[in-house]
SEGU-247561 format. One record per residue: x, z, y of N, C-alpha, C, O, CB in turn; residue in three letters. Coordinates in steps of 0.2 Angstrom, whole numbers, padded with zeros to 4 digits, always signed. Glycine has a CB too. Layout:
N
XZYXZYXZYXZYXZYALA/...
***
This chain:
253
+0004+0000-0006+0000+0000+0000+0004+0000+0006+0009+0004+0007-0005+0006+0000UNK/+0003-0005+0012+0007-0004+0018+0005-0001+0024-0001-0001+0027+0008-0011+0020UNK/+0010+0003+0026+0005+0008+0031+0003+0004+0038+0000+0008+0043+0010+0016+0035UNK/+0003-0002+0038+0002-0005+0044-0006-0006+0045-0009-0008+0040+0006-0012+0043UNK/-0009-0005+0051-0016-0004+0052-0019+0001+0047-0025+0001+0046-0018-0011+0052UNK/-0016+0004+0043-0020+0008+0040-0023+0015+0040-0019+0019+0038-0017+0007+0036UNK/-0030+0017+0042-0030+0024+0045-0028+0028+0041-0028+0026+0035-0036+0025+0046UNK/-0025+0034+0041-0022+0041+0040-0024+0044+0041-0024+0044+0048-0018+0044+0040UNK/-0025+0049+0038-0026+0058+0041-0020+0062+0040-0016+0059+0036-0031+0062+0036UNK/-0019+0066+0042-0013+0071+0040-0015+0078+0044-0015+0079+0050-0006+0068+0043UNK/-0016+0083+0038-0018+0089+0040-0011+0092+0043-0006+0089+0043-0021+0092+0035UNK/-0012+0100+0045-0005+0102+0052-0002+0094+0053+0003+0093+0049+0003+0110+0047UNK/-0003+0090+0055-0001+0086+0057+0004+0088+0066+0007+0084+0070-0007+0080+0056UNK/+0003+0092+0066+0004+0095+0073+0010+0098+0076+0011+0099+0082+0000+0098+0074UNK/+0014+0099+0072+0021+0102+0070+0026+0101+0063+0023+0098+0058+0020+0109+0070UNK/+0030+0103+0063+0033+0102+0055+0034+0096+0053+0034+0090+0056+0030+0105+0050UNK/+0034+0098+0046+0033+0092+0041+0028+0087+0044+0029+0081+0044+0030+0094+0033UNK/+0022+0090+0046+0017+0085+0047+0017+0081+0054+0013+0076+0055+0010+0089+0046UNK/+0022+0085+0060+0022+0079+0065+0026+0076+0063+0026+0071+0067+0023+0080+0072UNK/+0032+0075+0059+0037+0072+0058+0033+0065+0056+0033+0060+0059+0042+0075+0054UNK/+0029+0065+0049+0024+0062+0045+0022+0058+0048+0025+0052+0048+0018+0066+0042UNK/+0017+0059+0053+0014+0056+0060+0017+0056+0061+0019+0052+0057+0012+0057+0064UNK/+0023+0055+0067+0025+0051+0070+0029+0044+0065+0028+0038+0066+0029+0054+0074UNK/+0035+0046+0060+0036+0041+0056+0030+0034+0055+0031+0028+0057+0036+0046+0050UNK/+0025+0037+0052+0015+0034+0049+0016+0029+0056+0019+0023+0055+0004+0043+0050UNK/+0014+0031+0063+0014+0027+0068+0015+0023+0070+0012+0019+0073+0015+0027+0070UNK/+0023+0025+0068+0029+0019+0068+0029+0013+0064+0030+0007+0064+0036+0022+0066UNK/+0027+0016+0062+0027+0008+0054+0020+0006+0054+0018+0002+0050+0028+0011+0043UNK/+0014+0009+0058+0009+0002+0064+0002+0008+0059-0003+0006+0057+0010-0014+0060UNK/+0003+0014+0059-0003+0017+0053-0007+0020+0060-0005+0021+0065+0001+0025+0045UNK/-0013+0021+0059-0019+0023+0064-0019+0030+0060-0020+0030+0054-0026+0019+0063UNK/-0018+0036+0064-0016+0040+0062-0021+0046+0066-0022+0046+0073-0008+0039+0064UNK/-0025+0051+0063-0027+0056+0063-0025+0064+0062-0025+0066+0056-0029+0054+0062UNK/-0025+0066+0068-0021+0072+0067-0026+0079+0065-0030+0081+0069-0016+0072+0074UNK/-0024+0082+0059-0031+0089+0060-0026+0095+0061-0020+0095+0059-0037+0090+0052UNK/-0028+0099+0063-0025+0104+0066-0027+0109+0069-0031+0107+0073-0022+0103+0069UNK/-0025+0115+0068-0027+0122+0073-0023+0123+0079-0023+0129+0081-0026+0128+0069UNK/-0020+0119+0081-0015+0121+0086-0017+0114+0089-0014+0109+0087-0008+0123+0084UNK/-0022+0115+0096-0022+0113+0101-0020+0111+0108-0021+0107+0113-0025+0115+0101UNK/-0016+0116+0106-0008+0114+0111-0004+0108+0112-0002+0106+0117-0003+0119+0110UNK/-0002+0106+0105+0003+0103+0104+0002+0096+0102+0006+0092+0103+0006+0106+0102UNK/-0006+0097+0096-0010+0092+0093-0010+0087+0097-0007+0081+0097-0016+0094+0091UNK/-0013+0089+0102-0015+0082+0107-0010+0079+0110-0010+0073+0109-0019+0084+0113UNK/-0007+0081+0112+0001+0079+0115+0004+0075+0111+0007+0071+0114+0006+0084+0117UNK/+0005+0076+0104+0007+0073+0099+0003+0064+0097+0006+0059+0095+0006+0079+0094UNK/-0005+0066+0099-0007+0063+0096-0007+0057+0100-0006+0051+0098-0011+0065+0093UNK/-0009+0059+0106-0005+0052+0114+0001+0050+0114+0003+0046+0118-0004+0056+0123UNK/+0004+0053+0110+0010+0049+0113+0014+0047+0106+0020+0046+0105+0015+0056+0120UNK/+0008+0045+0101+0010+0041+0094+0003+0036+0093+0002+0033+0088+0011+0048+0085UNK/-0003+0036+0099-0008+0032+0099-0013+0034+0095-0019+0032+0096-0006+0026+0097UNK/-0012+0039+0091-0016+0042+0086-0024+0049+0091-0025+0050+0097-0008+0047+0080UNK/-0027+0052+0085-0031+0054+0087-0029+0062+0085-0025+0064+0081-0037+0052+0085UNK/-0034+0067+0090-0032+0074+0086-0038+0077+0086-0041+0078+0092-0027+0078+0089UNK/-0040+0080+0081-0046+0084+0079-0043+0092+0077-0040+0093+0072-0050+0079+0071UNK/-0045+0098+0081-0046+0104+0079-0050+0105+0074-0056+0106+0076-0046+0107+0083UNK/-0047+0105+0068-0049+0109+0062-0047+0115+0058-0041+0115+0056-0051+0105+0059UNK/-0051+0119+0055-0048+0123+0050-0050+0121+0042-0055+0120+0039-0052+0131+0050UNK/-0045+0119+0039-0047+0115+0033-0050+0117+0027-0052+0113+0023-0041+0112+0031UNK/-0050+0125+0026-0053+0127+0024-0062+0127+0023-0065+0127+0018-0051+0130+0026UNK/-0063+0128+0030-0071+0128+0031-0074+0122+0029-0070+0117+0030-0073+0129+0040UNK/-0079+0121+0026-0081+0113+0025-0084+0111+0029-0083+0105+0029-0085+0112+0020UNK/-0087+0113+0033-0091+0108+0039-0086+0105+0044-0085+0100+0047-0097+0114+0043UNK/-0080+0113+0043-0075+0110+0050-0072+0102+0048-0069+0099+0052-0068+0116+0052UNK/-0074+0101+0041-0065+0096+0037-0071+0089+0038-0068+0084+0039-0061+0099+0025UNK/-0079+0089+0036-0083+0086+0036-0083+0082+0044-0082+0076+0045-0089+0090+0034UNK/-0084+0087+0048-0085+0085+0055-0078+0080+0058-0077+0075+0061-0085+0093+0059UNK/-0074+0085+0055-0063+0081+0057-0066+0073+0053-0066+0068+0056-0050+0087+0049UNK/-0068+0074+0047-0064+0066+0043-0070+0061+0047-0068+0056+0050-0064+0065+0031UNK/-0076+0063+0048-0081+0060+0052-0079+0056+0061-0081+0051+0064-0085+0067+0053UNK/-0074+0061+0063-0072+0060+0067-0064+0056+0066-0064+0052+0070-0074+0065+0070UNK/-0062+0056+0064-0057+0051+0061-0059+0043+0060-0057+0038+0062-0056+0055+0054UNK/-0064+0045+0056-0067+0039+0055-0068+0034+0060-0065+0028+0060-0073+0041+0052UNK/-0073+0036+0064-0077+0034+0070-0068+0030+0076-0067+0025+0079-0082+0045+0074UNK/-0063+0035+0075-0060+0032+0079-0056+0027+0076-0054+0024+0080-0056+0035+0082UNK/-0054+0025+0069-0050+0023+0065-0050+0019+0061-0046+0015+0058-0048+0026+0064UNK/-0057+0021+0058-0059+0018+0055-0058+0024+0047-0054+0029+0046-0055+0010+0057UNK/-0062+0020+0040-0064+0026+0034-0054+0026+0031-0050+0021+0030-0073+0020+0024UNK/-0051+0033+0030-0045+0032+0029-0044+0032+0022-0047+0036+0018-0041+0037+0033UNK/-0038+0026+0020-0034+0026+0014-0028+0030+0013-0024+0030+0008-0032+0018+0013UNK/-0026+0033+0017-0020+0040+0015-0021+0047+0017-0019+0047+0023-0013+0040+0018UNK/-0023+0053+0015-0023+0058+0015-0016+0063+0015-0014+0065+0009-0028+0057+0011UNK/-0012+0065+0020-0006+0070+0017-0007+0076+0021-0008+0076+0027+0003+0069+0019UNK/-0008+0079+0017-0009+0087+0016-0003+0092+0019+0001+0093+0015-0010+0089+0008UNK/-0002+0095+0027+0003+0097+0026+0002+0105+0031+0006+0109+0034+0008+0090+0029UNK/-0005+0105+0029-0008+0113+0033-0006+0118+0030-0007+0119+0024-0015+0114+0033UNK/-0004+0123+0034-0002+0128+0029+0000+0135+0030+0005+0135+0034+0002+0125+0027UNK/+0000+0140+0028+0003+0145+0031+0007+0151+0028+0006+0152+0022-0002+0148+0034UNK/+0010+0155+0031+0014+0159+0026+0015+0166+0027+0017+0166+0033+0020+0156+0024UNK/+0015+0172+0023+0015+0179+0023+0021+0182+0019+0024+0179+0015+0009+0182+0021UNK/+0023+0188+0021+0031+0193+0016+0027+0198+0016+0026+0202+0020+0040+0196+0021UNK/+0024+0198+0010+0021+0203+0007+0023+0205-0001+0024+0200-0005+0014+0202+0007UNK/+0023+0213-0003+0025+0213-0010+0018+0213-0012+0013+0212-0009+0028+0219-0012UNK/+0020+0212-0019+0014+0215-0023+0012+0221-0023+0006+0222-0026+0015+0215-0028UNK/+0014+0227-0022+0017+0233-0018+0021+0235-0016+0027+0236-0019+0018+0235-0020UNK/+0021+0237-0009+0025+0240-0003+0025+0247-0001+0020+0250+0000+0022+0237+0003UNK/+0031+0250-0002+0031+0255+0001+0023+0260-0002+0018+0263+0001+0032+0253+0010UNK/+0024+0258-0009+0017+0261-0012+0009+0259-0011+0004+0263-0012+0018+0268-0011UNK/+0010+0254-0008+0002+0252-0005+0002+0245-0009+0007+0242-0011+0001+0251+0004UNK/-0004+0242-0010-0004+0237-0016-0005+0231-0008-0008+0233-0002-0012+0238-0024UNK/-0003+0224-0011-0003+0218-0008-0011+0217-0004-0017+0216-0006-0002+0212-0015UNK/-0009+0218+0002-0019+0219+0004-0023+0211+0003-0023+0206+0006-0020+0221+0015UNK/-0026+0213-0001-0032+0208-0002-0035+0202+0003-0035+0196+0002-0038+0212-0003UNK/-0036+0205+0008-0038+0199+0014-0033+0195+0014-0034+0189+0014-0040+0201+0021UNK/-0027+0197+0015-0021+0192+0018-0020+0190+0013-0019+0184+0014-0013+0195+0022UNK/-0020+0191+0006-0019+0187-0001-0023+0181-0002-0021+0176-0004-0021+0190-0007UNK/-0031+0184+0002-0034+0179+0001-0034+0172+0006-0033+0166+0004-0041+0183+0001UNK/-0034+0175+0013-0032+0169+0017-0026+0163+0016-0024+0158+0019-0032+0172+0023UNK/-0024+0166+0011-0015+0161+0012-0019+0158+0005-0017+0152+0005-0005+0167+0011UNK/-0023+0158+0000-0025+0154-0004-0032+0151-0001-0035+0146-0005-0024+0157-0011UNK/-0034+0152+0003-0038+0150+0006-0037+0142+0011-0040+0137+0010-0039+0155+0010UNK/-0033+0145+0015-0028+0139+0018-0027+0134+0017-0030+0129+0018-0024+0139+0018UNK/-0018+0135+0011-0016+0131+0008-0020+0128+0001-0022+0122+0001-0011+0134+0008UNK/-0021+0133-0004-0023+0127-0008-0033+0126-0008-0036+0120-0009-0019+0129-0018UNK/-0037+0131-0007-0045+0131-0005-0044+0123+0002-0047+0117+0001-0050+0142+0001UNK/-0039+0123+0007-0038+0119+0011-0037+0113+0010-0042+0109+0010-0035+0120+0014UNK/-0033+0112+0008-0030+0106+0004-0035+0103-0002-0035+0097-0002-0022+0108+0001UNK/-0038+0108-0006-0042+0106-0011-0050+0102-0007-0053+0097-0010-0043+0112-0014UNK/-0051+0105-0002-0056+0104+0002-0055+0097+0006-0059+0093+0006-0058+0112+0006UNK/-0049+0095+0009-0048+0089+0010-0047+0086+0007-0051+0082+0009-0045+0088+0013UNK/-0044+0084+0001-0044+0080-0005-0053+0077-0006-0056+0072-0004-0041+0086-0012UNK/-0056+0082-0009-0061+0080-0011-0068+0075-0007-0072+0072-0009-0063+0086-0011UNK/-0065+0077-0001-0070+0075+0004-0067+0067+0008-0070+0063+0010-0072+0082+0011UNK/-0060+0068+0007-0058+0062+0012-0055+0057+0004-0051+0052+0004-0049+0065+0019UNK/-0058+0058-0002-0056+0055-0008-0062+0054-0009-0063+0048-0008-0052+0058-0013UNK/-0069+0057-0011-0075+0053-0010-0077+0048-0006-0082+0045-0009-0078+0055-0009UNK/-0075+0045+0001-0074+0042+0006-0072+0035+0004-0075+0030+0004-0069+0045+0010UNK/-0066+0037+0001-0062+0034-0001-0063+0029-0005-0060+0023-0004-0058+0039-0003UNK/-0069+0029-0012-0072+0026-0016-0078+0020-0013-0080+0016-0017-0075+0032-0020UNK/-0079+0020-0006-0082+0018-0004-0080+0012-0003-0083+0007-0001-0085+0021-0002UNK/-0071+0012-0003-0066+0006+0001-0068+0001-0004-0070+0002-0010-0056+0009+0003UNK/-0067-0005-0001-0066-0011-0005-0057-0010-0009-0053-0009-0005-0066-0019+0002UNK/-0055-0011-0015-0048-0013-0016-0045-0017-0011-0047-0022-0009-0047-0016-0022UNK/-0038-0012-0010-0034-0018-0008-0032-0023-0013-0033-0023-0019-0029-0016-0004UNK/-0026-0030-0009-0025-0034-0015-0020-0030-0020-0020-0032-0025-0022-0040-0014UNK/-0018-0026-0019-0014-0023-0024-0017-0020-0029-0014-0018-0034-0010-0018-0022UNK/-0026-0018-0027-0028-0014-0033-0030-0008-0030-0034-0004-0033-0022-0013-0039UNK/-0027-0007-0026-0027+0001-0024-0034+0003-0020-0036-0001-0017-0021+0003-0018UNK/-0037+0010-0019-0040+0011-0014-0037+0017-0008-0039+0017-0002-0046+0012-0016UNK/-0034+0020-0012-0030+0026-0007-0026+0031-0011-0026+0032-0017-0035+0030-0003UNK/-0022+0034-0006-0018+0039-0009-0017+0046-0006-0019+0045+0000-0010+0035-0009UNK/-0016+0051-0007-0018+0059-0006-0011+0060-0009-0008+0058-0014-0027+0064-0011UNK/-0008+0064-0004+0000+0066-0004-0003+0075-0001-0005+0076+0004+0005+0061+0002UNK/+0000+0079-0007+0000+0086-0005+0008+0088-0006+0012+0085-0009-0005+0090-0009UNK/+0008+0096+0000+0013+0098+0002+0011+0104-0003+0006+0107-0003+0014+0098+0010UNK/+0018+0105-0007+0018+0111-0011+0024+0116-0007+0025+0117-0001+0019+0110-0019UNK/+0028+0118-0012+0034+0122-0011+0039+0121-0018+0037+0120-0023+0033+0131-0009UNK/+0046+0122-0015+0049+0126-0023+0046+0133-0024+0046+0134-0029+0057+0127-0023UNK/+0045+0137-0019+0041+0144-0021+0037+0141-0026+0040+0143-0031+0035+0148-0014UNK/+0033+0137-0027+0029+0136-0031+0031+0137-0040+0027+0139-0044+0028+0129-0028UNK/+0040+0136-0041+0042+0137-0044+0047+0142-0045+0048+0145-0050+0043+0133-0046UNK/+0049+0144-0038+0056+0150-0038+0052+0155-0034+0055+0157-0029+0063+0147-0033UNK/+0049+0156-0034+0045+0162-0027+0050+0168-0026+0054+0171-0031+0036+0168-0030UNK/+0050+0169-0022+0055+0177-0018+0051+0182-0019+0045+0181-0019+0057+0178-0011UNK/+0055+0189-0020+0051+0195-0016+0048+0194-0011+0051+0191-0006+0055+0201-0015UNK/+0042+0196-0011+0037+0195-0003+0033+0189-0004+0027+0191-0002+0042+0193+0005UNK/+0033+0183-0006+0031+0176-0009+0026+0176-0012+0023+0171-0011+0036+0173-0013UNK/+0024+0182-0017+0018+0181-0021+0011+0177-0019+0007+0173-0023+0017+0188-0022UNK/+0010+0179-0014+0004+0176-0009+0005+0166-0010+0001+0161-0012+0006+0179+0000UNK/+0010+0167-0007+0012+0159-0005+0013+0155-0009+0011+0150-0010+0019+0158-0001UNK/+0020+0159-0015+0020+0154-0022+0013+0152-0026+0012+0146-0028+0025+0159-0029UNK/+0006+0157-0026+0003+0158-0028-0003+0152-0026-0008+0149-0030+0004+0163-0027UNK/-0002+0151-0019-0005+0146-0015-0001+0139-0016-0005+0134-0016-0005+0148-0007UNK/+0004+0137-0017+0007+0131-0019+0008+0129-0027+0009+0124-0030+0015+0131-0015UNK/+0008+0135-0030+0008+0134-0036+0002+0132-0040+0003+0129-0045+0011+0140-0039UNK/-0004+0132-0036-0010+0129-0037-0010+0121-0035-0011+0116-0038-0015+0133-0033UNK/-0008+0121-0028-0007+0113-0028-0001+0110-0034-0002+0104-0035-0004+0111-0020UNK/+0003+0114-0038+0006+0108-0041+0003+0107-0045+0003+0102-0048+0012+0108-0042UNK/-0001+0114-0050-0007+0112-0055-0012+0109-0055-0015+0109-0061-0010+0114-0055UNK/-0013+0106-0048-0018+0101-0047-0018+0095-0048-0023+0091-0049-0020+0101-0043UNK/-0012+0095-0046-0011+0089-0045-0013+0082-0052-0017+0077-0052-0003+0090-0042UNK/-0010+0083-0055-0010+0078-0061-0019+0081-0063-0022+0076-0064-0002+0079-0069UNK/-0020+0084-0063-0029+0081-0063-0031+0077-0060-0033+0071-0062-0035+0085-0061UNK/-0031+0080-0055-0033+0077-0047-0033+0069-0048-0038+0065-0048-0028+0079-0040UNK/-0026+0066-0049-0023+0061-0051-0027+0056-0058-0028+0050-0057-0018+0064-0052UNK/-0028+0059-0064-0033+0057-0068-0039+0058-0066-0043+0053-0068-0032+0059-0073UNK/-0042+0062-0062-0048+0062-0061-0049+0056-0058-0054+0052-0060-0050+0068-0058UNK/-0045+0054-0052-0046+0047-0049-0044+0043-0050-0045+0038-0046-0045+0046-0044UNK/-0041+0041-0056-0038+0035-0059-0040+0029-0060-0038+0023-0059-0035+0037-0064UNK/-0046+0031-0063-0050+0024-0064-0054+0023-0056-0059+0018-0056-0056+0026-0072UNK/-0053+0026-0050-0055+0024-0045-0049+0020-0039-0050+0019-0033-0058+0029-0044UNK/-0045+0020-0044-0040+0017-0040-0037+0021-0033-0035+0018-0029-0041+0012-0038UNK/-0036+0029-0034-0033+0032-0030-0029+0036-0032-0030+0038-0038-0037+0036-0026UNK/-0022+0037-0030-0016+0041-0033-0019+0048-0029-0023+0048-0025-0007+0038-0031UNK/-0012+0053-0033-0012+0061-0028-0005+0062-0031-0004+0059-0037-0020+0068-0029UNK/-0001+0065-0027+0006+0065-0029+0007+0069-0023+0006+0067-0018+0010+0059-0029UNK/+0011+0076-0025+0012+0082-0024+0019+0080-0020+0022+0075-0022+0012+0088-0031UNK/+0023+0085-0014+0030+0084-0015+0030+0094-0013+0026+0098-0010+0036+0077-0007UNK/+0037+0096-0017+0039+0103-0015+0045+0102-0012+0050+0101-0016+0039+0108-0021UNK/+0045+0102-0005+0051+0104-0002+0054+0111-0002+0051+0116-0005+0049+0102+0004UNK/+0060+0111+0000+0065+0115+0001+0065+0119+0006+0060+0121+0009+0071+0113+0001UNK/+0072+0120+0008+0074+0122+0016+0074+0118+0020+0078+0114+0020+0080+0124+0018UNK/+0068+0117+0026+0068+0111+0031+0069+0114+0037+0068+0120+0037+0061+0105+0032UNK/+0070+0110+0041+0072+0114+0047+0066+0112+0052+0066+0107+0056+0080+0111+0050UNK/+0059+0118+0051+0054+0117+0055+0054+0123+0060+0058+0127+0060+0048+0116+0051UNK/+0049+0125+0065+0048+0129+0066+0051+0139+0065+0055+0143+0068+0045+0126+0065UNK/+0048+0139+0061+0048+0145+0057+0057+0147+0057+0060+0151+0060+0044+0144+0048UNK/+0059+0140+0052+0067+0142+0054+0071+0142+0058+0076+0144+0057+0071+0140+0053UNK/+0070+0139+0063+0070+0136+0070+0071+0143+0075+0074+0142+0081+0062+0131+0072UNK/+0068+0149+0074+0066+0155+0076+0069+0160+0074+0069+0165+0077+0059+0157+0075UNK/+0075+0158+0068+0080+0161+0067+0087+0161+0069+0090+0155+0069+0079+0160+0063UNK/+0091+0167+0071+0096+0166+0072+0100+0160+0070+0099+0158+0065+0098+0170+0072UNK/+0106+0156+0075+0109+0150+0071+0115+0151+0065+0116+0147+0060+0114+0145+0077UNK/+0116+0157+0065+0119+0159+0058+0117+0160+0052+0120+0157+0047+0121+0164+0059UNK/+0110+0164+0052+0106+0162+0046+0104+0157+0045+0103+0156+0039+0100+0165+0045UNK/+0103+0150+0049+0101+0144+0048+0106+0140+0044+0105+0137+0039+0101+0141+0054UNK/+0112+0142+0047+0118+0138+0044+0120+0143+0038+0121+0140+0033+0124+0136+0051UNK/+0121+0148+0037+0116+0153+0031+0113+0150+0025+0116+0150+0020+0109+0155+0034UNK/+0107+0149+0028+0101+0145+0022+0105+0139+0021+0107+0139+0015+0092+0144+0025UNK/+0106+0132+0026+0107+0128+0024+0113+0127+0018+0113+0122+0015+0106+0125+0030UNK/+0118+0132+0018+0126+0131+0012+0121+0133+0008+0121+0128+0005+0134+0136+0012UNK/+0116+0136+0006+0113+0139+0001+0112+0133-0002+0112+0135-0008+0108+0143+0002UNK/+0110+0125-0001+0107+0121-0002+0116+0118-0006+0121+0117-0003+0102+0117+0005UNK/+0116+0117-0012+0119+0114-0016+0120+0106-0012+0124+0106-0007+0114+0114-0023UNK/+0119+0103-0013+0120+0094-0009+0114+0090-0007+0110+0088-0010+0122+0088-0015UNK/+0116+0088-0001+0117+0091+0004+0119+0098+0007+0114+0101+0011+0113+0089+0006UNK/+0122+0100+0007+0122+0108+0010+0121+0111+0020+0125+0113+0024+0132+0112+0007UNK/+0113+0108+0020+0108+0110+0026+0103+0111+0022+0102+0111+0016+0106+0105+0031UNK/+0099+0112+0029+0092+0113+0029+0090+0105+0029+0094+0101+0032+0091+0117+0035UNK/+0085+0103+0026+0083+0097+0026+0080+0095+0033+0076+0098+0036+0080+0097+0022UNK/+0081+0089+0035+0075+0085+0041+0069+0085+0038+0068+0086+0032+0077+0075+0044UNK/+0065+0086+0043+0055+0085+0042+0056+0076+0042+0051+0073+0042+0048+0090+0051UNK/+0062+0072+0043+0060+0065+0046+0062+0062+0036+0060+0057+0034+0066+0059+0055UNK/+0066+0068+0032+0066+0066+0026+0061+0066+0023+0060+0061+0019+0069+0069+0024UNK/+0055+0074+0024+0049+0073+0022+0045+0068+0021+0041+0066+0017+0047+0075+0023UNK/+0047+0065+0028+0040+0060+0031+0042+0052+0026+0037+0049+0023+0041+0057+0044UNK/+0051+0050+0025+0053+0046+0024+0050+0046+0016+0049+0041+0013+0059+0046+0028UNK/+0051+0053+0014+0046+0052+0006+0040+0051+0005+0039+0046+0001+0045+0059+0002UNK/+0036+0054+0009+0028+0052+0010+0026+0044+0010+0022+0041+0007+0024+0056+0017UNK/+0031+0041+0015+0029+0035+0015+0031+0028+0011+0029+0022+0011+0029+0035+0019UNK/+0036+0033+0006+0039+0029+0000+0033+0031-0005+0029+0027-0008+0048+0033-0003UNK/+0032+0037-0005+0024+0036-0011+0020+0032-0009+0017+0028-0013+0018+0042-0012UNK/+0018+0032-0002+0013+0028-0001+0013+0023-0004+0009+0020-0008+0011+0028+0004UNK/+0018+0020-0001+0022+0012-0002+0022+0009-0009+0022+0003-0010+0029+0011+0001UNK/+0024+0015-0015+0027+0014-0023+0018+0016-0026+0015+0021-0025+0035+0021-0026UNK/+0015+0007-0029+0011+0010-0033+0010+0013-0041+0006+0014-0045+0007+0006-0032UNK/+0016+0014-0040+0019+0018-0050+0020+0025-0049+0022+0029-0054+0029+0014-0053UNK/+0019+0028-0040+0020+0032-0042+0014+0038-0041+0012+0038-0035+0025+0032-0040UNK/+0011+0042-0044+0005+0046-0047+0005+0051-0051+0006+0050-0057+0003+0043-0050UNK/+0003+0057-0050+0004+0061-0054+0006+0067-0055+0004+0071-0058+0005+0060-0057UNK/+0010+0066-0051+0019+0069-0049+0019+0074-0043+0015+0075-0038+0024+0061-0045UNK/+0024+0078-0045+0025+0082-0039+0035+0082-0039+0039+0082-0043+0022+0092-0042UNK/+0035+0081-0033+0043+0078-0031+0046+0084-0031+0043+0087-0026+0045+0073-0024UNK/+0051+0088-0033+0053+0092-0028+0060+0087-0022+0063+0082-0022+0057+0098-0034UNK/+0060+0091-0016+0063+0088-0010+0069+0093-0010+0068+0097-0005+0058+0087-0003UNK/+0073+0095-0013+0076+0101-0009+0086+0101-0012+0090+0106-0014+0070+0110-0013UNK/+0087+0096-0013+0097+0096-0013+0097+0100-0019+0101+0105-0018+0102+0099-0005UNK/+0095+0100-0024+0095+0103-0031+0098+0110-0030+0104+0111-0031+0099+0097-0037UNK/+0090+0115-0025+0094+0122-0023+0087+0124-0028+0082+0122-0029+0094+0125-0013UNK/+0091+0130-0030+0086+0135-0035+0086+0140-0031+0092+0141-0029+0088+0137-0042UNK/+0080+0145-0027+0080+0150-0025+0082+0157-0028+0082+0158-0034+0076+0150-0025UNK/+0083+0161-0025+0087+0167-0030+0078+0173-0029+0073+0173-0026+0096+0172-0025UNK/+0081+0175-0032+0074+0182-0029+0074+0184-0021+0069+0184-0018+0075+0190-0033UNK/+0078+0185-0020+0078+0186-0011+0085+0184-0005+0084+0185+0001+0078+0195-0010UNK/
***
């Protein structure tokens, strides 16, 4: 599939992995919809890549019904879906003798994978309605997991817990739509250098990044974006969850 004139969505499309996504998508001619809770930055992002921006929580159904609705309307019904909303907590399972508090457990799987699950669903039924392209295809759903997903840290339980569902999903998801001509294909990035790390001193940065076996950094978010749009582009690839991360295994902490 060519991202050229082709509408997209991209959830947190507003920072990180997912402005990088977006802007990359743009570049290469994709009509691009941005969903997001951060209104600040969304918009500014989305003016100045041509694209649209819709505040949503991806969670809520009406809010994700209302975004892809409005997506639509500007861009037309979208063939790529990348999932890059997301959020994260340092919590034990027990702390200082108090157990993992329940609401914050719940919202971080709420988010990430209830979120992502909830956009899947709704911007892939959509989806069934497209004419094939000539390749056969009708669309493709790219979710954002973690290596947490397989290495979780002390504190992580929440988060591994929430990505480790997206990578369980994934190859259903994948057969489930197979005979509709839609892929879904997971990536678990590493250490990227977004935000979050960004807020850390430059010693722990350069820190984390030797931790990374080869390449020894932190990864670019323009590497992410530069993956996403190799899946899009590869129709063999399906099923799958990529790991992104310079063949770095996590330690416990």
């Amino acid at each position: 599939m060519e991202l050229n004139k082709t509408p997209v969505i991209i959830t947190g499309g507003a920072s990180g992995l997912g402005a990088a996504t977006a802007r990359r998508f743009a570049a290469a001619g994709a009509k691009v919809t941005i969903l997001d809770m951060n209104s600040d930055v969304g918009p500014k992002l989305a003016e100045k890549i041509g694209g649209a921006f819709i505040r949503t929580n991806v969670a809520e159904e009406e809010d994700v019904e209302r975004a892809i609705q409005a997506g639509q309307t500007a861009h037309g019904r979208a063939r790529v879906l990348v999932n890059c909303a997301g959020i994260g907590i340092a919590q034990k399972t027990v702390g200082r003798g108090e157990p993992h508090a329940l609401d914050a457990f719940r919202k971080v799987i709420d988010v990430n994978l209830i979120g992502t699950f909830n956009c899947i669903a709704k911007v892939a039924a959509r989806m069934l309605a497209l004419e094939p392209l000539s390749s056969g295809e009708r669309g493709v759903l790219i979710n954002t997991a973690s290596i947490a997903a397989y290495d979780g840290q002390i504190g992580q339980v929440a988060y591994a817990a929430s990505k480790g569902g997206i990578v369980g999903m994934t190859l259903p998801i994948a057969r489930d739509l197979a005979d509709k001509a839609v892929r879904c294909v997971t990536i678990a990035p590493g250490l990227f250098q977004t935000q979050l790390l960004a807020s850390l001193p430059k010693e722990a940065q350069d820190s984390l990044g030797r931790s990374v076996p080869h390449p020894s950094r932190l990864g670019d978010p323009d590497e992410f974006a530069a993956l996403a749009q190799h899946i899009v582009e590869n129709p063999m690839l399906n099923g799958e969850v990529i790991r992104l991360d310079g063949a770095l295994r996590m330690p416990p902490k």
